[in-house]
C-alpha positions in Angstrom: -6.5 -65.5 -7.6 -7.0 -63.3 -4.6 -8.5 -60.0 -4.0 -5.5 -58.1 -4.4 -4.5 -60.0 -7.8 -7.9 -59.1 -9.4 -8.0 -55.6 -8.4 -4.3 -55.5 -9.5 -5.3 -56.8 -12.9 -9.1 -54.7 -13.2 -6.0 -51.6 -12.9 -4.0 -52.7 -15.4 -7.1 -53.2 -17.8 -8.3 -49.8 -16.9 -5.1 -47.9 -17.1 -4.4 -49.2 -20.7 -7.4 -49.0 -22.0 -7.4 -45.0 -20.8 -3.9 -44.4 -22.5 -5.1 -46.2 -25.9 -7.8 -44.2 -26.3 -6.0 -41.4 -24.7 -3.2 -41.6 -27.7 -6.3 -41.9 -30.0 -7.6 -38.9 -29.4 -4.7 -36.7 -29.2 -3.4 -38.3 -32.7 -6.5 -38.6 -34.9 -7.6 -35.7 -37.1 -10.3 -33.9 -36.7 -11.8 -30.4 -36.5 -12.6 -31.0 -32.6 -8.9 -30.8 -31.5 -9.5 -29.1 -28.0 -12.4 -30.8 -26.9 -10.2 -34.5 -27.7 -7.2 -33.0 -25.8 -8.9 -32.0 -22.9 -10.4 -35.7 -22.7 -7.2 -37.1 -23.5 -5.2 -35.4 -20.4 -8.8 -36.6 -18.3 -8.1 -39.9 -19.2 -4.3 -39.7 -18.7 -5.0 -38.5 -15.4 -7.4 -41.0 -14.5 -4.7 -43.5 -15.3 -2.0 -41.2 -13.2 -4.8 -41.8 -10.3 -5.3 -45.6 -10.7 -1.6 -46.6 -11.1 -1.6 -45.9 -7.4 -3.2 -49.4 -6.9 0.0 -51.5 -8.8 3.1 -49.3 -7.4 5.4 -51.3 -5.8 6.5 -50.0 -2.0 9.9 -50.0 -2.9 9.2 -47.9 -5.9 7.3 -45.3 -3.7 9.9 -45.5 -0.6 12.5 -44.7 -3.4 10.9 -41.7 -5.2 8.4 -40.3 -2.4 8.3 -37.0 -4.0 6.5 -38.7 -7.4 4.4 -40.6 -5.2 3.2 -37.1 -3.1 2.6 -35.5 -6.5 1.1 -38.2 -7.8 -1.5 -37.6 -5.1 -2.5 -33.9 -6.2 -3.0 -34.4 -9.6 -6.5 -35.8 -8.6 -7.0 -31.9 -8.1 -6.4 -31.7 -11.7 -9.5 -34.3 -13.0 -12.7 -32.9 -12.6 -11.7 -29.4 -13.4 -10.5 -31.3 -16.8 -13.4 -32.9 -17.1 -15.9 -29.5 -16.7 -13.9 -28.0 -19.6 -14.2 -30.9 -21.7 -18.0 -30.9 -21.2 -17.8 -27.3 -22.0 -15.7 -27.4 -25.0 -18.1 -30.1 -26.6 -21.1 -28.4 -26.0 -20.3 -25.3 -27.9 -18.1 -25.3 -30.6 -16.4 -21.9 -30.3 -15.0 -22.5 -26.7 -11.4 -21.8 -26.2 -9.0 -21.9 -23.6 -8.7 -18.5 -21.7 -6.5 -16.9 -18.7 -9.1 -16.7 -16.6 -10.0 -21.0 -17.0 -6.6 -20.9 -14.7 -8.8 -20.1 -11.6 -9.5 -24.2 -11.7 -5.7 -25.2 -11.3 -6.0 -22.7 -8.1 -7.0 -26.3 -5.7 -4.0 -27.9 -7.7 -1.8 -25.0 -6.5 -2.7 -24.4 -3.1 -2.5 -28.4 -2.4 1.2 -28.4 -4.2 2.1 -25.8 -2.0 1.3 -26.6 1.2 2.7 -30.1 0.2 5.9 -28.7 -0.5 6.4 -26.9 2.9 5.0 -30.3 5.0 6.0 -33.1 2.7 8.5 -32.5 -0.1 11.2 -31.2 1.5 11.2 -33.3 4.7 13.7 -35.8 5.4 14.0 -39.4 4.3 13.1 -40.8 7.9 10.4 -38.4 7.9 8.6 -39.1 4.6 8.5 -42.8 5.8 7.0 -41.6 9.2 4.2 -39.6 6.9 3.9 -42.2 4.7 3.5 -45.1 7.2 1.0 -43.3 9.0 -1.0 -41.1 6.0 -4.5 -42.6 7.0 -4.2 -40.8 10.4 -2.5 -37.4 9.5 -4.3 -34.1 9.2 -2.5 -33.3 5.2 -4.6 -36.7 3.6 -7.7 -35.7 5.4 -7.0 -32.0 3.9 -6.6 -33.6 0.4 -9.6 -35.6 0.8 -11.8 -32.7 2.2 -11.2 -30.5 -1.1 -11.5 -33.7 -3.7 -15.1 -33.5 -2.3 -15.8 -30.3 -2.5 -14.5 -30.4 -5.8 -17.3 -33.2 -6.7 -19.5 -31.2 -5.3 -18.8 -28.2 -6.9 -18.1 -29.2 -10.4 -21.4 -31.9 -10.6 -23.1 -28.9 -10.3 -21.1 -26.8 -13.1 -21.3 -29.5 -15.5 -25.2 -29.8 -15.3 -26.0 -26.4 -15.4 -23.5 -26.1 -18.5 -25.7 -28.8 -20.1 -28.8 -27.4 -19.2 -27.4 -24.4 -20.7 -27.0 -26.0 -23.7 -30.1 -27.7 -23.9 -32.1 -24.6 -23.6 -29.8 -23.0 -26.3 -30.1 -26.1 -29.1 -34.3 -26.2 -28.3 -34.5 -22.5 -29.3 -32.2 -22.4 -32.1 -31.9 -26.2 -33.9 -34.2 -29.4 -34.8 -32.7 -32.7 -35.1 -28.8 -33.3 -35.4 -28.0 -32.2 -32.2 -30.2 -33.9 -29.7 -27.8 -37.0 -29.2 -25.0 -35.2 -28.1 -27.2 -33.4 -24.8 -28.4 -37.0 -24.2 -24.4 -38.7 -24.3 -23.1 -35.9 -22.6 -25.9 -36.1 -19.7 -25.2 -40.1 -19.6 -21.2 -39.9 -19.6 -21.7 -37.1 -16.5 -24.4 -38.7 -14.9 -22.0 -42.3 -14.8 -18.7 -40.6 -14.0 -20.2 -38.1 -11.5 -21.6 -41.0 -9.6 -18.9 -42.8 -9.5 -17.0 -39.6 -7.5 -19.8 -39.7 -4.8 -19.2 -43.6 -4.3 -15.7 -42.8 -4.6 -16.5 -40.4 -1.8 -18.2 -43.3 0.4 -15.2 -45.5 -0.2 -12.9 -42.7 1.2 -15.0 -42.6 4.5 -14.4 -45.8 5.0 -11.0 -45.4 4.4 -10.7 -44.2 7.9 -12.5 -47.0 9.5 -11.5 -50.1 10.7 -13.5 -51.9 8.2 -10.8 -53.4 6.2 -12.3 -55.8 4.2 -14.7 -53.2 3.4 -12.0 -50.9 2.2 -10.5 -54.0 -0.3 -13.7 -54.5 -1.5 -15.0 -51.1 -2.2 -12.2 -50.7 -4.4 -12.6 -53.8 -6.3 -16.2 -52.6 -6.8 -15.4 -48.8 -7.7 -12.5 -50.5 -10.2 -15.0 -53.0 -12.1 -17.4 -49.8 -12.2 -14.7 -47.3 -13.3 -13.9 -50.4 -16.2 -17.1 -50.7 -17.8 -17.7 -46.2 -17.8 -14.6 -46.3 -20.1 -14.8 -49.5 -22.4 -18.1 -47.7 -22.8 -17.1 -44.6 -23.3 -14.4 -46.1 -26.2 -17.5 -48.4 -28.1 -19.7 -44.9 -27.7 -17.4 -43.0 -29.2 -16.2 -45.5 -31.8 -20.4 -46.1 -32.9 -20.7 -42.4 -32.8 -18.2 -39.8 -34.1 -21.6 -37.5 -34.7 -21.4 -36.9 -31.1 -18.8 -34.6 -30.8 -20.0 -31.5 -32.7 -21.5 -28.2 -30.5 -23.3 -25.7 -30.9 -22.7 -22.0 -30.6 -22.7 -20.7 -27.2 -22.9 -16.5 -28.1 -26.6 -17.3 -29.6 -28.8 -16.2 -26.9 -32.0 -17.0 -25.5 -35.5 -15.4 -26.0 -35.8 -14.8 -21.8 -32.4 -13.1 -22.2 -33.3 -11.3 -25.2 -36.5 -10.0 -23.9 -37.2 -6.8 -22.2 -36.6 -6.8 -18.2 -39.8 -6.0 -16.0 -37.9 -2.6 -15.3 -39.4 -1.5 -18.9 -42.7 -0.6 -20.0 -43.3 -4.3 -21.2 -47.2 -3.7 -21.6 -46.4 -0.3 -24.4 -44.1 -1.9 -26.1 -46.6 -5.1 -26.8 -49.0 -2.5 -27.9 -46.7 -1.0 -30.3 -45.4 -4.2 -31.7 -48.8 -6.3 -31.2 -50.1 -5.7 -34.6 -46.5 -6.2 -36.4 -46.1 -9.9 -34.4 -49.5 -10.9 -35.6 -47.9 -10.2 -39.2 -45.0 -11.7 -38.6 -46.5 -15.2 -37.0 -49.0 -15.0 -40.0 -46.2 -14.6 -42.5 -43.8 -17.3 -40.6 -46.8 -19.4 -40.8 -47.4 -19.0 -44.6 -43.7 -19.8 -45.5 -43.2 -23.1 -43.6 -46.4 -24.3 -45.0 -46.1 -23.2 -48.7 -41.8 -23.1 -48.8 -41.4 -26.5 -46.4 -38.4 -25.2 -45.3 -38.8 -27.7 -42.3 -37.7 -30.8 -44.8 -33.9 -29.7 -44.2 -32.8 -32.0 -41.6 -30.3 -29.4 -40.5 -32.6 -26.4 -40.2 -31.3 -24.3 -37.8 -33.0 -20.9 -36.7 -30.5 -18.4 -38.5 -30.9 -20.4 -41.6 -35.0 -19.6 -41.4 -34.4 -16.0 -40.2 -32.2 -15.4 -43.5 -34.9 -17.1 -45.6 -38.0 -15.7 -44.3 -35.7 -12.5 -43.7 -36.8 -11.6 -39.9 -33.4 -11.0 -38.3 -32.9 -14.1 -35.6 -33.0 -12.2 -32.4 -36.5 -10.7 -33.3 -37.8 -14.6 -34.8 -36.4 -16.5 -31.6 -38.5 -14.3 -29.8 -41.6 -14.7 -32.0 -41.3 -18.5 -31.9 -40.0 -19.1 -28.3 -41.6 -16.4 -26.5 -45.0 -15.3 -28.7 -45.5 -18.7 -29.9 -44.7 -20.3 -26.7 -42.8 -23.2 -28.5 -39.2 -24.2 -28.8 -37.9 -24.2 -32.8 -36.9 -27.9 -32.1 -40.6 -28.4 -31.2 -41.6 -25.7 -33.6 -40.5 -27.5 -36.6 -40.7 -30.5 -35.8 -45.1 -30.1 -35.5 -44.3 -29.1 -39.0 -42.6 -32.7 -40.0 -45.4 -34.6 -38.5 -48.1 -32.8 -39.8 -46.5 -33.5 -43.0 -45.9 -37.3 -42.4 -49.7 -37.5 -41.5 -50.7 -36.6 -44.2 -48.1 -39.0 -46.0 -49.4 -41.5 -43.9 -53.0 -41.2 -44.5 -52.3 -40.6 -48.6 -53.3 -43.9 -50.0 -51.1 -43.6 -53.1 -47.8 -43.3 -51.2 -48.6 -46.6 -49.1 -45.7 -48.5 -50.3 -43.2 -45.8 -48.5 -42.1 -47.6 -45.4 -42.6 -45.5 -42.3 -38.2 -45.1 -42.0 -38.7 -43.5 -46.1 -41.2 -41.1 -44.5 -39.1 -39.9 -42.0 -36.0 -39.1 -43.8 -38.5 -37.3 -46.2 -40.3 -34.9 -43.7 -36.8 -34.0 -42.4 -35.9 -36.6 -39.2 -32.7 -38.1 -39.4 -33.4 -40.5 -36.5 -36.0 -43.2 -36.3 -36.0 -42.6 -32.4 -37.0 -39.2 -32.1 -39.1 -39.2 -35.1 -41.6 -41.6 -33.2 -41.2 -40.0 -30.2 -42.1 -36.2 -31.8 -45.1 -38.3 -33.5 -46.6 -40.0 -30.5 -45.7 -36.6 -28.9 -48.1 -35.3 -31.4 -50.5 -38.1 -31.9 -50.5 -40.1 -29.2 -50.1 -43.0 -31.7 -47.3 -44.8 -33.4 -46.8 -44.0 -37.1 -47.5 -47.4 -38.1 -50.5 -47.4 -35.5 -51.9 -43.8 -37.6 -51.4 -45.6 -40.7 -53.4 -48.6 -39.9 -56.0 -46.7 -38.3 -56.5 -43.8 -41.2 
């Protein structure tokens, strides 16, 4: 089998395995409708993109309009992508008029492309197609593909950071996998777009080979990102849930340096003292910290502090995230579980669940975190 066959055959694998799960996600039911769809069209316009590889000439030669179109779509991807990020990190994202500015590329490419390409002769659309490599419209197309790489790895990271800092100050444990998939699944994808970038340069060399293989290699890679994306998503359904992105953060909540910041901390110093004291009191004598799904509103309506005034006790007062602020709570409480001699049968995975953690994983990391030690390691040596 040569080159060509295997890349051929690494398309057709990719391309199918995009629409299958493409057709999954647009028909199974769930409560996460938009944020399926939006990966459903990514995926069906990364297979639009890679079908490029298997086209016959004589397919293209015939419909040269499709094939010029085809082309553009790849304008379409990455904005896709960003709003699918979006739409999975906070669960009360919707589709607005003003998301249209990211079709704008899309546009602007479709247009120029119908004044130089689409309605051009026959002859002449076999001239431009013969000779794409060398012509200024490709180069164009290629120039604002990167920009958009550029551009939208740097949306989609500071939307997860976003969210990060939002889920730290307001939840504890159910959420953390979903920062941690949605930073892998951008981190993989995003560098594939800058190799792809590298391929395209050599595109215009005379480094043929090269070219051939560079594709084989960004096919194999662009494989094994979505039969891992399919087993990910098949292993864990938990992963797509969001948070709420209206709940703001202490920094924002806070008053600017433009106010009397010092009076005000003179007024209120004597009520936060209370209020830490009080919040203190209740998560020792209520446990409130055993619900695995604690979230900060939930302990503002039961210690009845209103939420923006207790974010900014814990995150700014305090100087803790919740996430880290309860979870000192659950370790301090498996210590001493840990050191009780009478509850010695309970296996260290019982403890967990019982303290609140719903994950083995970040319940020894919060408790070497804490202790420097391993659970079983603090059991042995109490």
């Amino acid at each position: 089998m040569d080159i060509d066959s295997v890349l051929s055959v690494m398309s057709w694998i990719s391309v199918f395995v995009s629409l299958l799960l493409a057709f999954f996600l647009l028909t199974v039911k769930t409560q996460n409708k938009l944020a399926n769809r939006l990966f459903a069209l990514y995926l069906l316009l990364f297979a639009i993109d890679n079908i490029g590889i298997f086209i016959s000439e004589d397919f293209i030669r015939s419909h040269f309009n499709s094939e010029f179109f085809r082309w553009t779509t790849c304008a379409l991807t990455l904005p896709v992508f960003y709003l699918y990020i979006v739409s999975v990190c906070f669960t009360d994202f919707r589709l607005q008029a003003k998301h249209l500015i990211h079709v704008v590329p899309f546009v602007i490419v479709n247009v120029f492309f119908a004044f130089r390409l689409y309605f051009l002769s026959n002859a002449e659309k076999i001239e431009f197609y013969d000779h794409r490599s060398q012509l200024i419209e490709l180069y164009g197309l290629q120039i604002i593909l990167g920009v958009q790489i550029v551009v939208y790895s740097i949306g989609v990271f500071l939307a997860l950071k976003r969210y990060k800092e939002i889920y730290q100050e307001n939840y504890t444990n159910p959420k953390t996998s979903i920062f941690k998939w949605l930073f892998q699944l951008s981190t993989a994808i995003f560098m594939l777009y800058y190799l792809a970038i590298g391929k395209n340069i050599i595109r215009y060399t005379d480094f043929d080979a090269l070219w051939i293989w560079a594709n084989v290699v960004m096919q194999f890679l662009a494989l094994i990102v979505t039969c891992w994306f399919v087993l990910k998503a098949l292993n864990h359904p938990e992963l797509f849930r969001g948070i709420d992105s209206k709940l703001e953060l202490a920094k924002d909540i806070l008053p600017k340096k433009n106010e009397n910041i010092s009076e005000v901390k003179d007024l209120q110093n004597d009520i936060i003292s209370t209020q830490i004291l009080a919040l203190k009191q209740y998560m020792t004598e209520k446990e409130p910290f055993l619900d695995p799904s604690l979230t900060i509103l939930e302990l503002s309506n039961q210690i009845e502090i209103p939420v923006r005034d207790l974010s900014v006790l814990i995150n700014h007062h305090m100087d803790q995230h919740f996430f880290d602020f309860v979870n000192e709570y659950r370790i301090q409480k498996a210590m001493s579980i840990l050191k009780n001699p009478s509850k010695s049968d309970l296996t260290v995975l019982e403890i967990l669940y019982e303290v609140g953690f719903n994950s083995k994983s970040s319940f020894n990391t919060s408790f070497k975190k804490y202790t420097n030690l391993t659970p079983t390691a603090y059991r042995n040596a109490s």
